[in-house]
N, C-alpha and C positions, 0 to 999 in steps of 0.2 A: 525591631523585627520580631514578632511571632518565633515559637517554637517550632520546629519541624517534624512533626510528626506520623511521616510517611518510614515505612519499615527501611531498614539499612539496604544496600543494594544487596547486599547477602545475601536475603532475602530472595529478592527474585534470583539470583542467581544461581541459588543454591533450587529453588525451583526447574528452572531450564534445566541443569545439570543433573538433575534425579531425572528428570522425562526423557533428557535424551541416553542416559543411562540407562534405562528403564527399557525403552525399546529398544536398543544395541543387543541386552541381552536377552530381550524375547523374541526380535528379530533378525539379529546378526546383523541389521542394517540401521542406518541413520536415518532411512527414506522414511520410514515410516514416523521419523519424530516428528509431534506438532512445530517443531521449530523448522525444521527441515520442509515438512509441506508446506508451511506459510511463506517461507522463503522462496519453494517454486513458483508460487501463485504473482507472490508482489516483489521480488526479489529483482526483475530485472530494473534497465533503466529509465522506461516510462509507468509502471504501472501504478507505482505508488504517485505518481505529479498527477497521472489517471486520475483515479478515486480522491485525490485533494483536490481537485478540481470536480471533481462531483461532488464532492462535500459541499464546496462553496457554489452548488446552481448551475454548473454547466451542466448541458445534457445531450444537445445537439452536437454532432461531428465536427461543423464549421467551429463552434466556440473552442472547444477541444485544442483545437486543428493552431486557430490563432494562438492562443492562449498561451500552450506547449511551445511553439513554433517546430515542429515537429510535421516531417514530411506524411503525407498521404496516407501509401503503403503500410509503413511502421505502425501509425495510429488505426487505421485496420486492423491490423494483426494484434495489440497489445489489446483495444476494446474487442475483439474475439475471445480472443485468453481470459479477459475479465468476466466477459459474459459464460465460457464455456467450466471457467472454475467459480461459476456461481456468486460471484460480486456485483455483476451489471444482470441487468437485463434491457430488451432490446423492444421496444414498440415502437409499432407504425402510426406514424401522426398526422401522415397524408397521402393518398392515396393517387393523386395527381399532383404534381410529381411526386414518384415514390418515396417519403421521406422517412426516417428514423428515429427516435431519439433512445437514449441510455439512463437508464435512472438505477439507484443503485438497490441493490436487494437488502435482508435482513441482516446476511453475511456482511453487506457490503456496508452498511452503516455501522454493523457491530464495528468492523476495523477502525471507525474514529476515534476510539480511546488510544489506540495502538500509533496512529497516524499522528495524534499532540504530543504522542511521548517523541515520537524521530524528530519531529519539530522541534519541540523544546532540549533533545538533545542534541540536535545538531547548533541552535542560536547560542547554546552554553557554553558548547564547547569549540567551534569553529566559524568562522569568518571569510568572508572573500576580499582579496585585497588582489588587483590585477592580476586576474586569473589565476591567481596560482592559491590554493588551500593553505593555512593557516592555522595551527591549532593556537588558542588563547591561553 
């Protein structure tokens, strides 16, 4: 095996930790830390399987819809959220019947570097074994 030469987690951590430092004490708030907005945007529980599935080509509500298996409503409301904080955007592809699709913005592909790292930390560090989570 190769050397590893990606910086210690420290590193980023100690990153995170000055920024949300940072604006705690220029705004007495956490809202305003980059960690803290990014968290509102894709923090809940569809939005990030959202945009990994826009990564990989979906675009249409049905594929989405399958995909996810994720009720109707819900998937409304979370590709609203994506679109209204700037990740999706929303064009019309037919005009009889009115149809839609989602493709992702600037914003919204930047998040794929961010999106391989949850991947790759979550297959490192955790497993499904009948339902119930597992740390390795």
């Amino acid at each position: 095996m190769g050397v590893d030469h990606r910086p210690p987690i420290s590193y980023y951590l100690f990153d995170i930790m000055s920024l949300s430092k940072r604006y705690r004490m220029k705004n007495r708030s956490v809202r305003q830390c980059p960690v803290a907005r990014g968290r509102k945007s894709v923090g809940d529980a569809w939005s990030i399987q959202v945009l990994r599935d826009a990564h990989t080509g979906h675009t249409r509500f049905d594929q989405f819809r399958k995909s996810l298996g994720i009720v109707a409503t819900m998937l409304a409301k979370r590709l609203k959220a994506l679109k209204d904080d700037g990740l999706l955007e929303k064009r019309r592809y037919s005009e009889r019947p009115p149809r839609e699709e989602y493709t992702l913005t600037k914003a919204g592909r930047d998040f794929l570097p961010a999106l391989i790292m949850i991947g790759a930390w979550a297959h490192r560090h955790w497993h499904r074994t009948a339902g119930t989570r597992e740390q390795k």
